[in-house]
C-alpha positions, 0 to 999 in steps of 0.5 A: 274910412280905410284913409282916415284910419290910416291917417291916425296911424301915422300921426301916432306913429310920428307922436311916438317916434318924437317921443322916442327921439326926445329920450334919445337925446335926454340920454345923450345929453346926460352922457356927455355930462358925466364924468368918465371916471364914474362909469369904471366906478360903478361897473357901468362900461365905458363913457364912450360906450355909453356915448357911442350907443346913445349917439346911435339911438339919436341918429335913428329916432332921427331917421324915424321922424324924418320918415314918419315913424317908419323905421319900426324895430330899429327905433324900438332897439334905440328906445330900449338903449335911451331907457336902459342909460336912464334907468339904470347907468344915470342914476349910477354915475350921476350918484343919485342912485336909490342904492338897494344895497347899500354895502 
């Protein structure tokens, strides 16, 4: 009993790092798209900031597929990183943004 709950472990385990490398890479996908004059424009750093750390979250979500959702903490710091460029810096720079004020 104990190896099929461990089983299910894993499985959901490797479900979830895939789901976390494919937001990686829609981040970075995206990043490297923008314009690097829109960054500067909306206060959002650099574009090779936001390259550098969704290049990075890739690299690790990689690493946690590769060992079946073994990596644990770093791959949830490389899940934030995806999350916060796509809910906060791509709508910003993509001009898309819902803009709560708009001033």
């Amino acid at each position: 009993m104990m190896f099929v709950a461990q089983s299910i472990e894993q499985y959901l385990m490797l479900a979830l790092s895939v789901v976390i490398l494919v937001l990686a890479l829609w981040a970075l996908i995206d990043c490297l798209g923008q314009g690097t004059q829109r960054f500067a424009q909306e206060g959002k750093r650099t574009k090779g900031f936001w390259t550098g750390l969704t290049i990075a979250s890739v690299v690790v979500s990689l690493l946690g597929v590769f060992s079946a959702g073994g990596i644990g903490f770093l791959q949830l710091i490389g899940a934030c990183i995806a999350c916060v460029y796509l809910a906060d810096v791509k709508p910003a720079v993509s001009g898309k943004g819902g803009g709560w004020y708009n001033y």
